[in-house]
N, C-alpha and C positions, 0 to 999 in steps of 0.2 A: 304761418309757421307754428302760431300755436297751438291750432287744431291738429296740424301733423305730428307736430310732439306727445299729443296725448294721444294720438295711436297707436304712435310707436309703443307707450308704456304701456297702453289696454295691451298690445300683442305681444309685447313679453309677460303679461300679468295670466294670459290665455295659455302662452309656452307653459308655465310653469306649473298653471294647475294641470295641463296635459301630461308633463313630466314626472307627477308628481301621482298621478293616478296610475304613471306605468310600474312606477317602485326599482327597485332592485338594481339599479344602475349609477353602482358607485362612482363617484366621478364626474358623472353626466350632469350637462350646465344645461337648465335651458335658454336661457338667454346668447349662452355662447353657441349655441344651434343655430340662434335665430339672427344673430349678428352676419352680415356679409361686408365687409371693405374692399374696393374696389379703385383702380386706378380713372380718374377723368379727367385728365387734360394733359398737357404736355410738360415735359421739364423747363426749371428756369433755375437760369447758374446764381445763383447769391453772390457767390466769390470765387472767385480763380486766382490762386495764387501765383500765377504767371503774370496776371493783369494789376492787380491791386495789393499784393501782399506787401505787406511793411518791409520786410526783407527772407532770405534766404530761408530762414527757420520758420518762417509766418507760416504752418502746414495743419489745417484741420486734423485732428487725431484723436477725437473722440464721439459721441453722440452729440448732438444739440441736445442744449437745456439753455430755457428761458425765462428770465422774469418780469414783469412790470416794477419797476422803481418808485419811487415815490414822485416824480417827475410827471410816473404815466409812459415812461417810453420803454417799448422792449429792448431787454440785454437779454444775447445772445450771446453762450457761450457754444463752441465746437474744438474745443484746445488741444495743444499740445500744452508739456511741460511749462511754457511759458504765459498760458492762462490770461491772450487775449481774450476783450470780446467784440462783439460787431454790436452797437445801437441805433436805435430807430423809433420807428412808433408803428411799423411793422417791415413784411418780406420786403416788400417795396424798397422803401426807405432806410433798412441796415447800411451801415457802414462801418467798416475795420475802424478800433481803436488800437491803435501802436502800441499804448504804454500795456508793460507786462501787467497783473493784476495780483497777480502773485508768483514766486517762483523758490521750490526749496532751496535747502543751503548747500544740497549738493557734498553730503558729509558723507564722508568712506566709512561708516562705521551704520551695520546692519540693523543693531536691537535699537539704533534711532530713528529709523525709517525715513532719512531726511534727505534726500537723494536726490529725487526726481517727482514731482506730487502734478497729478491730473484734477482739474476742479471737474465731476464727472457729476454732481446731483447737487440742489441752491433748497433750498427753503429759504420763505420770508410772509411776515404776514403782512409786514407796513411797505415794503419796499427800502425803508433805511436799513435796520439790523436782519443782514443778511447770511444764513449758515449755510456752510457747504459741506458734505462728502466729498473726497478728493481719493483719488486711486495712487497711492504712494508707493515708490519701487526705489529698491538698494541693486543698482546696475554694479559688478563686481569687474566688468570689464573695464568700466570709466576710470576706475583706481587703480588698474596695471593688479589687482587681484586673483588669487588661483581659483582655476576653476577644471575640474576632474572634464577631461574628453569634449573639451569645449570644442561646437565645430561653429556656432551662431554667436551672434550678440548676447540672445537672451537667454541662454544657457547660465543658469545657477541665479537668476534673477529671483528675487525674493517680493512678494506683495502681500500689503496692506492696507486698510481704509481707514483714512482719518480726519477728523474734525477741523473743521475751518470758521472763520467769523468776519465779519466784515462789517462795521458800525457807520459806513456812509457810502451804502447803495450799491456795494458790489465793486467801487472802482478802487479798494485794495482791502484783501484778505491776510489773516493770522492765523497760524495756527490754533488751534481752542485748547492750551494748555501745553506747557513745553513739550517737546519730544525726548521721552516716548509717552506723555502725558496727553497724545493727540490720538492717540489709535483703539479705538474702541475695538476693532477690527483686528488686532496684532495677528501675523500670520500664524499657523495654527501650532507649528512647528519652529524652532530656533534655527537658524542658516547655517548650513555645511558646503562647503564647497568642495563637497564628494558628490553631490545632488544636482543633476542638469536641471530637472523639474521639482522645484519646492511646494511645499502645499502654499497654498496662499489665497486670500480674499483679492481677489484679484479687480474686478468691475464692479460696478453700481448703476442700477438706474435712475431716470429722476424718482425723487421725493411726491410719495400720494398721502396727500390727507385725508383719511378715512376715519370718522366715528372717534373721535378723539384721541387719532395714533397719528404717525406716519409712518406710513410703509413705502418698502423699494426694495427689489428684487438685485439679491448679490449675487457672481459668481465665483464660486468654489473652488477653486482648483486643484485636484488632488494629486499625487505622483502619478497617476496615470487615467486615461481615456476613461474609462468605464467607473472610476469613484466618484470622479467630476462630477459637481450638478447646478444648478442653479436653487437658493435658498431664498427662502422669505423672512425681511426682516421688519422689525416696526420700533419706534420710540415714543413717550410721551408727547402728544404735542405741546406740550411746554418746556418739555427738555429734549432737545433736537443732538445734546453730546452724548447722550446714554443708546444702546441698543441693544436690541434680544435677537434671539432666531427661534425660527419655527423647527420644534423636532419633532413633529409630527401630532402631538397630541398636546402642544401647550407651549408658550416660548419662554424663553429662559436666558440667562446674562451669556452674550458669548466670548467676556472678558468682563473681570474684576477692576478696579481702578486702586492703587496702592499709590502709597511715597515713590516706590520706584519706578512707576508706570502702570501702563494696562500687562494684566495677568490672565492669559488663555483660562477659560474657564469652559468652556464647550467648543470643540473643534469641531463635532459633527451638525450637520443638521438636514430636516430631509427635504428630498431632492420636491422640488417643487417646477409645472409646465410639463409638455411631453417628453418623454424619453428619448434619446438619441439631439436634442437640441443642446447647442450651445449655448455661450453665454448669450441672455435676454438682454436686451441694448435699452428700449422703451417702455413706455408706460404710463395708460392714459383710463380717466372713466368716461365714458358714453353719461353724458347727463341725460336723455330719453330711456333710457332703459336699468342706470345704475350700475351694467357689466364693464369688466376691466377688459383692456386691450393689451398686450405685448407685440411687440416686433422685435423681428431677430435675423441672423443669415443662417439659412439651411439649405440642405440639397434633397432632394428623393432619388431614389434610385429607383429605375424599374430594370428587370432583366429584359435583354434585346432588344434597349431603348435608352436613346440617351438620360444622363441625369436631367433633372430640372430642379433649377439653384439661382436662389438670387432672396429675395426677401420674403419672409412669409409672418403670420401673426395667429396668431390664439386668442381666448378670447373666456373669461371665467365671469362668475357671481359673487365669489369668495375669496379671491385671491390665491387659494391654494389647488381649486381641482380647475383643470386647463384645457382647453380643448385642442383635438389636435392640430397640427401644421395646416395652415391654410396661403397657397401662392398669393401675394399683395404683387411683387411686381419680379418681373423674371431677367435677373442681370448676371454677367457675368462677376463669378467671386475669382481668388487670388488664384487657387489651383486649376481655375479655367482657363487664365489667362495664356497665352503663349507671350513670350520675348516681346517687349512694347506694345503687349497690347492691353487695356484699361478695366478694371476692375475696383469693383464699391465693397464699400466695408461700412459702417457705424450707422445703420437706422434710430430715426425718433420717427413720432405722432406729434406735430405740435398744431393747433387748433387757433390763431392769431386772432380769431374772434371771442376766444373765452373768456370768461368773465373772471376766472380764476385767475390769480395771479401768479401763480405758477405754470401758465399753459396744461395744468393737470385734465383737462376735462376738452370734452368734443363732441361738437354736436352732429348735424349730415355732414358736413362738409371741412374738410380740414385738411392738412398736408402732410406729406413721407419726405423727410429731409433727412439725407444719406453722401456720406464722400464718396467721390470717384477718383480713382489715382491714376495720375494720367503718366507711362514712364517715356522721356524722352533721352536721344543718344543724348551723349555730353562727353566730350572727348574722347577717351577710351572707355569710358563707361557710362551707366546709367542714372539720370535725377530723375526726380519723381514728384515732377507738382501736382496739387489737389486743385479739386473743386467742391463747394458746396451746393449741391443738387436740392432743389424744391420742385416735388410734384402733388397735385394737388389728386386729393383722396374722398370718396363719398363712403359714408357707414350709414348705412339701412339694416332694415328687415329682412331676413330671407326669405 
């Protein structure tokens, strides 16, 4: 193994001065050339909510993220609002923990963002004091609130990203500062319920430690398709509540902290990955080579040929220039689906062999853990239990 490793890095060390001698090619990674991920082996169900869930609500709803404890045993988060998690000391060995971990206050009043809160990205370095990113939404339907041509649930839903803590290992979090004193991330815009689609910091990835930051890739969500982007953000690694965004030549506060809360200080920032993807779910480093990996759901389109859609990844040096869409594993998404039939949503990269205690890093072999929604009849109408999907993943050389 150890001799392969140092091959790997001579052959990105080779990419690069190749790359480097061609010039002119803004953008262009070489290591994200020379990166290939590849499906090898079969799937294996973690959890099915039919079979093992605590109860009715128990439904995967975000990406996996994981950490080692100070115990030494992985916690696996994949939550809904309720912010279980599954432990273990790996894939094998998880098991559902019932008790919730956290769960907002569920307060009808938007500029507190205290609603509904997703624990979506953990940092930790000991395994006891544990931070989280959390994806926080003000649902205006939950409170019998108006909402202009509402025809969906999520119509006029408002998001923001904010700060969590947890002083014993991850098995209960707090806000990092009353609300709205938790949202570093405040939406970019104030809540009109004139607005189906509000701007809002909507996703997060896990948390990467690089070079004395931490970085994770948000999504942006703008009133419409084409402002959208995904953004790159980073924090001191010693202060995990504070964060900047990238505008393209430098990052900057993307909110003030005041008496009265966080204060929008930069709504924009630039779009960062290829163009036309959606929000970016994961995020890992290749420790042979030092390139980033992303995973995410996209489609290609060819003319006089079906779509091809299901998970695909990119693959950078730098965190900001991307390479393009490359197929990881080819599933049906939501708008493929017909009437009862199952469709995946929330990819990760997690690496259960890494030394990192954040599952941040990956060596050849590691895994694509992603939900499947399985819909079954139910009286006159339709439930929808999940499953948690592990497929085992190889990253080489091209």
């Amino acid at each position: 193994m150890r001799t392969w490793i140092r091959s790997r890095r001579f052959a990105g060390l080779t990419a690069f001065i190749a790359g480097a001698s061609l010039g002119g090619f803004i953008g262009w990674s070489p290591a994200a050339q020379a990166t290939e991920v590849t499906v090898s082996g079969p799937e294996t169900v973690i959890f099915d909510s039919d079979i093992s869930g605590c109860d009715n609500h128990h439904l995967p709803d975000s990406p996996a993220r994981a950490f080692r404890n100070a115990k030494g045993e992985m916690v696996l988060f994949a939550p809904n609002f309720q912010n279980r998690a599954f432990v273990g000391y790996g894939f094998d060995s998880l098991k559902p923990d019932c008790d919730s971990r956290f769960m907002a206050a569920g307060k009808p009043l938007p500029e507190l963002l205290d609603d509904r809160t997703w624990l979506q990205a953990v940092y930790t370095n000991d395994g006891q004091e544990v931070y989280a990113l959390g994806s926080a939404s003000f649902m205006p339907y939950r409170h019998d609130m108006p909402c202009e041509g509402r025809t969906k649930r999520t119509d006029c839903w408002i998001n923001g990203l904010v700060t969590l803590k947890s002083t014993d290992g991850g098995k209960t979090f707090d806000y990092l500062g009353n609300p709205p004193h938790h949202a570093p991330f405040p939406p970019p815009e104030p809540y009109r319920d004139d607005r189906k689609r509000a701007p809002s910091y909507v996703t997060v990835t896990n948390i990467m430690p690089w070079q004395n930051y931490l970085y994770a890739i948000v999504w942006r969500r703008a009133d419409n398709w084409e402002e959208s982007r995904n953004c790159l953000v980073r924090a001191p690694a010693n202060d995990p509540s504070r964060w900047d965004v990238w505008n393209g030549t430098a990052f900057e506060e993307a909110a003030v902290l005041g008496e009265k809360g966080w204060t929008v200080h930069k709504t924009e920032c630039a779009r960062v990955g290829p163009v036309g993807v959606s929000s970016i779910r994961g995020l890992v480093r290749d420790e042979a080579t030092n390139s980033f990996i992303t995973v995410y759901l996209h489609r290609i389109r060819k003319k006089d040929a079906p779509d091809i859609a299901g998970f695909f990844y990119s693959v950078s040096d730098d965190l900001k220039n991307w390479s393009e869409p490359r197929l990881l594993y080819q599933q049906p998404l939501r708008r493929d689906a017909d009437k009862g039939d199952p469709f995946v949503a929330y990819p990760a990269i997690i690496d259960e062999d890494s030394r990192d205690r954040l599952f941040g890093t990956v060596d050849n072999d590691a895994s694509l853990l992603f939900v499947r929604l399985v819909p079954k009849p139910y009286k006159d109408r339709w439930r929808v239990p999940r499953q948690l999907i592990r497929v085992p993943i190889t990253i080489k050389e091209d």
